[in-house]
KETIGU-301134 format. One record per residue (C-alpha): x, z, y; chain; residue number from 0. Coordinates in steps of 0.1 Angstrom, whole numbers, plus 5000, padded with zeros to 4 digits. Layout:
KETIGU-301134
    c1    c3    c2  mol  seq
     X     Z     Y    A  NUM
...
//
This chain:
KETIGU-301134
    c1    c3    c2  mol  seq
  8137  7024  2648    A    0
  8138  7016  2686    A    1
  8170  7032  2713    A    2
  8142  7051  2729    A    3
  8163  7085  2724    A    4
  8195  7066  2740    A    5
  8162  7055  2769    A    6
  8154  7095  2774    A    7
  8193  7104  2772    A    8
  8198  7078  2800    A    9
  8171  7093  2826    A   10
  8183  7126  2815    A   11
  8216  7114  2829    A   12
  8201  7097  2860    A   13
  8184  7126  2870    A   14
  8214  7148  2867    A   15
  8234  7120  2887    A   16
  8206  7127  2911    A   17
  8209  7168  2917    A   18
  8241  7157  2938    A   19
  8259  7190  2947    A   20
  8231  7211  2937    A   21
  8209  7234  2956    A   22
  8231  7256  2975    A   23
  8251  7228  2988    A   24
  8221  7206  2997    A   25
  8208  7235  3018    A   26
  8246  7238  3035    A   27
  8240  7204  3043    A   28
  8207  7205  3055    A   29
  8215  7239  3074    A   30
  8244  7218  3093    A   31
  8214  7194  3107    A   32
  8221  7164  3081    A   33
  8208  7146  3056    A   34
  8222  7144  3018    A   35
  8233  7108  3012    A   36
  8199  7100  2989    A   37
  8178  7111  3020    A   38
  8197  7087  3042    A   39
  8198  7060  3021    A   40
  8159  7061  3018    A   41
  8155  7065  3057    A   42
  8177  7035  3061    A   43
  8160  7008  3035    A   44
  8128  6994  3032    A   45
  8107  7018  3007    A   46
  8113  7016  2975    A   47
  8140  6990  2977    A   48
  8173  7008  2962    A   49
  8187  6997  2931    A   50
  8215  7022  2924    A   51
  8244  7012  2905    A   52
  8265  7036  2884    A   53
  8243  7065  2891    A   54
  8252  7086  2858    A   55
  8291  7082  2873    A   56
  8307  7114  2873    A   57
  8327  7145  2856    A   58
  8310  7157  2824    A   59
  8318  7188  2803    A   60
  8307  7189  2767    A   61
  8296  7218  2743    A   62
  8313  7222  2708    A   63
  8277  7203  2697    A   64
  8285  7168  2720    A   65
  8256  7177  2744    A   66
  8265  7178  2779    A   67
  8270  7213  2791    A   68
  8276  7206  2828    A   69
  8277  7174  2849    A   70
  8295  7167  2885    A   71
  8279  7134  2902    A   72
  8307  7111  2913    A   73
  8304  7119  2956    A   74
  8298  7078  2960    A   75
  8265  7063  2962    A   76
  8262  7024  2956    A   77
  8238  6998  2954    A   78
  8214  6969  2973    A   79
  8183  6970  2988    A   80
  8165  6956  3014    A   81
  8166  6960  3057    A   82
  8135  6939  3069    A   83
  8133  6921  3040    A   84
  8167  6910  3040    A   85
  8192  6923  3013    A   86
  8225  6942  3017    A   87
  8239  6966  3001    A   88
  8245  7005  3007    A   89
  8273  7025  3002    A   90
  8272  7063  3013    A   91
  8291  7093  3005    A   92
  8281  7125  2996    A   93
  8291  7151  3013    A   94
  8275  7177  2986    A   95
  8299  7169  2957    A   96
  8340  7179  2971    A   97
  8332  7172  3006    A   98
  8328  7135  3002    A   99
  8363  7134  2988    A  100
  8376  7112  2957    A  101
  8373  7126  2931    A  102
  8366  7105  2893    A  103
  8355  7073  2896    A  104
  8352  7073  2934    A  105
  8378  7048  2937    A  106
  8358  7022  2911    A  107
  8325  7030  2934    A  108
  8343  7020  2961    A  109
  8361  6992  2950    A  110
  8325  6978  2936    A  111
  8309  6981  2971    A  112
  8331  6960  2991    A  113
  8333  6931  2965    A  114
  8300  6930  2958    A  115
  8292  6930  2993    A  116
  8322  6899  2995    A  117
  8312  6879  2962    A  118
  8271  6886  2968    A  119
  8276  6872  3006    A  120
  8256  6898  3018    A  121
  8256  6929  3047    A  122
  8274  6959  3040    A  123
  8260  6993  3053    A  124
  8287  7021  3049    A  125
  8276  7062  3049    A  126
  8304  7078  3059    A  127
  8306  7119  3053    A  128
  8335  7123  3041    A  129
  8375  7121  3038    A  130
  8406  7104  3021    A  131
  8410  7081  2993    A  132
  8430  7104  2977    A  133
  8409  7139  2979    A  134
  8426  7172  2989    A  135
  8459  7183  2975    A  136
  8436  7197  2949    A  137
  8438  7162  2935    A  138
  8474  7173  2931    A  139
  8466  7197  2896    A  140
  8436  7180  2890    A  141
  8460  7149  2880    A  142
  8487  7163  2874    A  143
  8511  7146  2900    A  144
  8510  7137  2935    A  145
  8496  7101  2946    A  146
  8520  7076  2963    A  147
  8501  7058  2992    A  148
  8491  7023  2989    A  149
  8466  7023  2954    A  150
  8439  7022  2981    A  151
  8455  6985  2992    A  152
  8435  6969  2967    A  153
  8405  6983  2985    A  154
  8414  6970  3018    A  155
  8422  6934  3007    A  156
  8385  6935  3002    A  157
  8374  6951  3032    A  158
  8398  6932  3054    A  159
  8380  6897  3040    A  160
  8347  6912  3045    A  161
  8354  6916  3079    A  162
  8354  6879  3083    A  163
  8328  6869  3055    A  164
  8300  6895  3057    A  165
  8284  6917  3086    A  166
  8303  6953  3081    A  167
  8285  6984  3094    A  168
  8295  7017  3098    A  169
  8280  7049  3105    A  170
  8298  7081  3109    A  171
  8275  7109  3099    A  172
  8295  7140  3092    A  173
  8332  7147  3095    A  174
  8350  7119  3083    A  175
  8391  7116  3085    A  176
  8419  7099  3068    A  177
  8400  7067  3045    A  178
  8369  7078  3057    A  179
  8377  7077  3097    A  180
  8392  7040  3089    A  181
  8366  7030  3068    A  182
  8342  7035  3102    A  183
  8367  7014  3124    A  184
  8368  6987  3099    A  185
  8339  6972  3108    A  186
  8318  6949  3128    A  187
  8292  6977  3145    A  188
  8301  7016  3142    A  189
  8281  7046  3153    A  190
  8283  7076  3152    A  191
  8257  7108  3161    A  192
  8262  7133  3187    A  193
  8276  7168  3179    A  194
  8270  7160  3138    A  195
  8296  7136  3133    A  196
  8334  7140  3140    A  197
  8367  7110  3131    A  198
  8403  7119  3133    A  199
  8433  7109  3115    A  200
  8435  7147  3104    A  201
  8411  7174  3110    A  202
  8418  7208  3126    A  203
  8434  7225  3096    A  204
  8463  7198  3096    A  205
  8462  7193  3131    A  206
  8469  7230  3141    A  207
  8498  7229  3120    A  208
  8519  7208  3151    A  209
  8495  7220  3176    A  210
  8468  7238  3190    A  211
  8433  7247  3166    A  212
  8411  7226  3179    A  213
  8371  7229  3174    A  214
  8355  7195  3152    A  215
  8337  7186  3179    A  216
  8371  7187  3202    A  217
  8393  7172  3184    A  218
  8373  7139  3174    A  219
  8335  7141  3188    A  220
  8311  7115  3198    A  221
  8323  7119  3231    A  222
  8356  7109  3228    A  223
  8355  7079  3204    A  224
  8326  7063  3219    A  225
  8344  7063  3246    A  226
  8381  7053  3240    A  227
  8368  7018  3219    A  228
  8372  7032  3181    A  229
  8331  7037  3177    A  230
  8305  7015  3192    A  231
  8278  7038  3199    A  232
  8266  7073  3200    A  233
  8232  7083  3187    A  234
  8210  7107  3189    A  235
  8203  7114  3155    A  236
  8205  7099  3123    A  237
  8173  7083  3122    A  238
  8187  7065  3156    A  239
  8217  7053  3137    A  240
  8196  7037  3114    A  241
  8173  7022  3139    A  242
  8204  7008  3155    A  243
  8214  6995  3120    A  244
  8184  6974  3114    A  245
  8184  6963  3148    A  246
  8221  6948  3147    A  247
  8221  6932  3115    A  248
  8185  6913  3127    A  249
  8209  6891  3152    A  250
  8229  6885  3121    A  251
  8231  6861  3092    A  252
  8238  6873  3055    A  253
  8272  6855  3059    A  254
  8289  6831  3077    A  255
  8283  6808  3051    A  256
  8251  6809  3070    A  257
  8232  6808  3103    A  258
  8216  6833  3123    A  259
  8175  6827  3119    A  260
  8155  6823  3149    A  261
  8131  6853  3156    A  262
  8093  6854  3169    A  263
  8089  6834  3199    A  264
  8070  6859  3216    A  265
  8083  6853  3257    A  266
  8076  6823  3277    A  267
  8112  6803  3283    A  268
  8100  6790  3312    A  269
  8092  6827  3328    A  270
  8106  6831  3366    A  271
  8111  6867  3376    A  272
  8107  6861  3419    A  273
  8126  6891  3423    A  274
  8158  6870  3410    A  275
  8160  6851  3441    A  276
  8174  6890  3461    A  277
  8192  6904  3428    A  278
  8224  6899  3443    A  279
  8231  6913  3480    A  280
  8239  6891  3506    A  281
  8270  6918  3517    A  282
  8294  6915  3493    A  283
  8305  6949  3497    A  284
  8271  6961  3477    A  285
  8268  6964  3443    A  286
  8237  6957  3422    A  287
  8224  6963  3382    A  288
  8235  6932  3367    A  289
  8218  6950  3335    A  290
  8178  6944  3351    A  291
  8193  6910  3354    A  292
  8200  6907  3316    A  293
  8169  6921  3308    A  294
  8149  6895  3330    A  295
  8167  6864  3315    A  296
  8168  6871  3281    A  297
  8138  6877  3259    A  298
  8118  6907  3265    A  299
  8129  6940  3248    A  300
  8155  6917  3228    A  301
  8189  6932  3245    A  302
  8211  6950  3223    A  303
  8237  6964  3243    A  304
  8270  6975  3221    A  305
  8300  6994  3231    A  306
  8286  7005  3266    A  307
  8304  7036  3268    A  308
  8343  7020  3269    A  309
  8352  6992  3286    A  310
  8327  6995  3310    A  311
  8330  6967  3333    A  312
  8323  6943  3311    A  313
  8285  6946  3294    A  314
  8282  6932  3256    A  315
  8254  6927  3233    A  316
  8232  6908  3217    A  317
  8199  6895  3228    A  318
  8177  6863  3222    A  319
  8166  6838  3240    A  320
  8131  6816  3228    A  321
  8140  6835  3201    A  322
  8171  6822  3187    A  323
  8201  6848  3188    A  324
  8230  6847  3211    A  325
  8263  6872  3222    A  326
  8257  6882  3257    A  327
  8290  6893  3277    A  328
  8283  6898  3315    A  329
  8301  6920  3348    A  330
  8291  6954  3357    A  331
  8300  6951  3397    A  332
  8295  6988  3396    A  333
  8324  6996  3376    A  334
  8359  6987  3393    A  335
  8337  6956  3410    A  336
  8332  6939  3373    A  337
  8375  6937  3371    A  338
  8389  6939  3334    A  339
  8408  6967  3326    A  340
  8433  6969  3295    A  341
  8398  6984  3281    A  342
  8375  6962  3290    A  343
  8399  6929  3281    A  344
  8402  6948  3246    A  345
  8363  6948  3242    A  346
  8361  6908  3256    A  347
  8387  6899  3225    A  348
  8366  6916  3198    A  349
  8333  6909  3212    A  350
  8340  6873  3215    A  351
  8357  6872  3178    A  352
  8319  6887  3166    A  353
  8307  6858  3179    A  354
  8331  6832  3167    A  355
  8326  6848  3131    A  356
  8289  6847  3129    A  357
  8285  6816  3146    A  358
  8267  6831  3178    A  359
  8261  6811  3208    A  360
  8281  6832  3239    A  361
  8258  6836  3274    A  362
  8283  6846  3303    A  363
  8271  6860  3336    A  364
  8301  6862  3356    A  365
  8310  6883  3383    A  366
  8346  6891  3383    A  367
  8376  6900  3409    A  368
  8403  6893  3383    A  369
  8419  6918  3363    A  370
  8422  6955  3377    A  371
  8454  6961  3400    A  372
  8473  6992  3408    A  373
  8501  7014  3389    A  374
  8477  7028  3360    A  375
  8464  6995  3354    A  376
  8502  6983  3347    A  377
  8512  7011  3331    A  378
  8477  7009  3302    A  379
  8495  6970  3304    A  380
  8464  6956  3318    A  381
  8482  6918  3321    A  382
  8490  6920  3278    A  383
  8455  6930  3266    A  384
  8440  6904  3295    A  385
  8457  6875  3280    A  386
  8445  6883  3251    A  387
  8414  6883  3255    A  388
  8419  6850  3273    A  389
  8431  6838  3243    A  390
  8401  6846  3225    A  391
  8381  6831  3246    A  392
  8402  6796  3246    A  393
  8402  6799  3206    A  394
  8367  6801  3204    A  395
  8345  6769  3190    A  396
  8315  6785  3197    A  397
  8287  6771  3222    A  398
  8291  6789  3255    A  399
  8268  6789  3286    A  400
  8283  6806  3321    A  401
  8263  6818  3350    A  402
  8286  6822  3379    A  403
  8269  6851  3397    A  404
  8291  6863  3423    A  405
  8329  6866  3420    A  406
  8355  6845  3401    A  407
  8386  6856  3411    A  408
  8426  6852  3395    A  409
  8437  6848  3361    A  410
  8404  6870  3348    A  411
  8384  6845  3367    A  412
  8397  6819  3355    A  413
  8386  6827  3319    A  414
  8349  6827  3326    A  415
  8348  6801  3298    A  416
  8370  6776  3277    A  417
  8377  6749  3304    A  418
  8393  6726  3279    A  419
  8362  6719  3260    A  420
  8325  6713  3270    A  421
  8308  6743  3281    A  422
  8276  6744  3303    A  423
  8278  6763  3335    A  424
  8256  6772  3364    A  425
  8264  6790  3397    A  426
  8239  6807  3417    A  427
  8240  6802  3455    A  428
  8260  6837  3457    A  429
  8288  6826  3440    A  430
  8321  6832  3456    A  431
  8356  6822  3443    A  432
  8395  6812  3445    A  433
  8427  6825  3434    A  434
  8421  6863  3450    A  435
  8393  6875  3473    A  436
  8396  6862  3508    A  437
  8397  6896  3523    A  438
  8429  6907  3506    A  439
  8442  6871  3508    A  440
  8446  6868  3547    A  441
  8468  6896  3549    A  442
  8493  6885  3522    A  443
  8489  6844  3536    A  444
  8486  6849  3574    A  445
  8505  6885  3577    A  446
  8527  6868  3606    A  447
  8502  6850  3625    A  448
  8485  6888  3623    A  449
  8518  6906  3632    A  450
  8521  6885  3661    A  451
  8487  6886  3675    A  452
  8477  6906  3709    A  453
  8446  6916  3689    A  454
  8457  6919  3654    A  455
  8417  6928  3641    A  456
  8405  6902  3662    A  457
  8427  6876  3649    A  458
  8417  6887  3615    A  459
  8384  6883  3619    A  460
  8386  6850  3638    A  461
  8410  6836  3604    A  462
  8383  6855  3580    A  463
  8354  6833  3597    A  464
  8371  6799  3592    A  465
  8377  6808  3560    A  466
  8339  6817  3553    A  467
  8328  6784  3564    A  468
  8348  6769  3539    A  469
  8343  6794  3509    A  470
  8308  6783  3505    A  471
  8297  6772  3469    A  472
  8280  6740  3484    A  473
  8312  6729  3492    A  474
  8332  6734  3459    A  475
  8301  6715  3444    A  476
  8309  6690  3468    A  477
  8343  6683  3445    A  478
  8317  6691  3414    A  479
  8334  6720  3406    A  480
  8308  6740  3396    A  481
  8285  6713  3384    A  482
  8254  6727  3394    A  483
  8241  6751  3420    A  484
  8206  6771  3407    A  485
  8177  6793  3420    A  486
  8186  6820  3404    A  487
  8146  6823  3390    A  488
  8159  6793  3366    A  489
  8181  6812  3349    A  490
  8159  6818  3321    A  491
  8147  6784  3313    A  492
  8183  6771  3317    A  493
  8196  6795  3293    A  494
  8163  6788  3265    A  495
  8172  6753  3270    A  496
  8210  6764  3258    A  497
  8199  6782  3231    A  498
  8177  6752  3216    A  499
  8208  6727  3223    A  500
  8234  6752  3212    A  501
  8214  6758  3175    A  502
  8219  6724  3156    A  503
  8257  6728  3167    A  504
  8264  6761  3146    A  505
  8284  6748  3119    A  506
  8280  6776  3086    A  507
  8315  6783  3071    A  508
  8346  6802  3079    A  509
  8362  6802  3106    A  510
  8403  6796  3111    A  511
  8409  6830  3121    A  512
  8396  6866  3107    A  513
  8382  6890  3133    A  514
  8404  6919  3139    A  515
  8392  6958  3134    A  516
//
């Protein structure tokens, strides 16, 4: 006698694990403009690469006969599959089932995704829709008491080492608060997509009980944590959320217990864009797009920019160069003049902690005035978040390549890269730097040699022309300091050649610090 009958009670089970909230609720989901977590999840991995684990999990009721008269899928979906080939695995919530909220055996779901992500060594992709650990108050009579915070702690033991083992993305994709809002920001790379998705601590109903009802959207859209550091990136969709995904994790290795593979050689390293030579304006007054810079030395189409909404002085991303994969962190001169804000310092810190994690070689292009100035910028306590990103940056053991561009000004300047270790470093022939800007220097330096001149402007510029003779990069190089002056149209080949003498120093392993959310 063979188990088929247990074999046809099993699918029976699987494809009622499958019908997720049913009908009506699949159509509420669809009607609000999103997928239902099995359509995502499909969208996201290679075809036919899911293997689902625990899909019969959920609340069953039985008739008087022992046959199952009515079944509630757990609102969790978990299992691996592939992204390119590569395997991770996938853990989504469905917003069909309770709103995405706990209900039995989310918890167990949960708990299985983040160690198996941990103990596998490999990427973890979270589908957020939905709220806290603990459900609604419902829970309350459903259990029969109320839950005392802190059962979840188990949970983010997990999620807190996976942080500094295993790549950790997350993707808001409906209206996620409490567990589900932290479960975004505890990660490596978050998204979330434009008028569909929302994060808060609390959502409207609990909000408006202290103050005003607020709309989803206004309370904790797209808009506002894309652009206060708490989410990466916006997209425009879903489908672009996972395209942004796939693209992420492809700089990435499966661990740090590994290194990031090289990609298709498909650019010459040798290629010398003329137009380099006039990027940068001869007036230092003008700005210029350091980003069609980036683009030009890097490999074609390769630049991933993250986080470009916040912090905006300061671009980040990844890229490649002859294919191997680097973290690219360079000044936007048309923000503040490139100058780190509390904001911008706070993105340097955890940008350059992605890198130490995964092992990534870090390609600077410099341009910076020092740290923004003025009564707002002490009072967001510019000077704190600054040194600590400085900090970062003198922790790190990874390779690290700088391109002085322009400015390189005061304390900010100053942490262009780790001086107390070998780094290589070019300048280009508009580089320009010292403890503050000459212009603001001579009034603080000469202001009474100024107050006492006939001609106060004309003195100035007389004491501002001196000083130009003498602020000229060929004479610092004179003292070797920087070590080499470049035509800009080397860039390129300087920074391949980096990459190739940068790879065989990545050491796999962990490294002596965590990265922080």
């Amino acid at each position: 006698m063979s188990w088929k009958p247990e074999i046809e009670e099993l699918r029976k089970r699987e494809a009622l694990g499958r019908t997720m909230g049913g009908p009506a609720k699949i159509k509420r989901q669809h009607d609000a403009g999103k997928l239902t977590v099995r359509e995502r999840i499909d969208a996201l991995l290679d075809p036919g690469s899911f293997h689902e684990i625990g899909t019969i999990a959920g609340t069953a009721v039985y008739g008087e006969d022992g046959e199952i008269g009515s079944f509630t899928p757990a609102n969790f979906v978990v299992g691996r599959g592939m992204i390119e080939g590569r395997r991770v695995v996938v853990a989504g919530d469905d917003f069909t089932v309770r709103g995405g909220a706990n209900d039995a055996s989310i918890k167990d779901k949960l708990y299985l995704s983040e160690t198996m992500a941990l103990k596998l060594r490999i990427p973890i992709v979270r589908l957020v829709d939905g709220t806290g650990g603990g459900g609604s108050v419902k829970t309350i009579e459903m259990e029969g008491h109320t839950m005392l915070p802190g059962y979840e702690n188990f949970i983010w033991e997990y999620m807190v080492q996976n942080l500094e083992t295993v790549p950790v993305v997350a993707l808001a994709l409906g209206s996620t608060a409490g567990l589900g809002a932290a479960r975004v920001a505890a990660s490596h790379y978050s998204v979330m997509v434009k008028e569909t998705s929302q994060m808060f601590v609390a959502g409207p109903p609990v909000v408006e009980r202290i103050g005003p009802r607020m709309e989803k959207n206004e309370l904790g859209g797209s808009h506002i944590h894309t652009r206060n550091g708490t989410v990466d990136d916006e997209a425009d969709s879903e489908a672009d959320a996972f395209q942004r995904t796939r693209r992420f994790l492809s700089f990435l290795p499966a661990s740090v217990h590994e290194l990031a593979q090289r990609g298709e050689r498909h650019d010459d390293p040798n290629r010398r864009d003329e137009w380099l030579i006039e990027a940068v304006p001869r007036d230092r007054r003008k700005v210029y797009q350091m980003r069609r810079i980036v683009e030009a030395v890097v490999d074609r189409d390769s630049f991933f920019e993250m986080g470009k909404m916040w912090g905006r002085s300061v671009i980040t991303g990844l890229a490649r160069l002859d294919g191997w994969p680097v973290a690219l962190m360079a000044s936007d001169p048309y923000i503040y003049g490139g100058a780190w804000t509390a904001d911008a310092s706070q993105k340097v810190t955890r940008f350059v902690d992605l890198a130490e994690t995964f092992h990534l070689p870090v390609v600077h292009l410099v341009d910076i005035p020092g740290f923004m100035i003025g009564l707002q910028a002490e009072q967001q306590a510019t000077i704190r978040y600054g040194v600590r990103a400085m900090a970062a940056i003198f922790q790190s053991k990874t390779p690290w390549c700088t391109i002085l561009v322009r400015k390189v000004f005061g304390v900010a300047g100053s942490a262009h890269q780790n001086a107390e270790r070998y780094g290589v470093r070019y300048s280009w022939p508009s580089g320009d730097w010292g403890s503050l800007p000459v212009e603001g220097g001579i009034e603080a330096a000469y202001r009474a040699e100024l107050d006492a001149a006939e001609d106060r402007q004309a003195h100035y510029q007389e004491i501002l022309q001196r000083l130009d003779r003498l602020r000229s990069p060929f004479r610092a190089a004179e003292a070797f300091a920087p070590e080499e002056i470049i035509d800009p149209r080397d860039t390129r080949p300087l920074l391949c050649e980096f990459a190739d003498l940068a790879a065989p120093l990545r050491t796999p392993g962990k490294t002596r610090f965590g990265i922080r959310p």
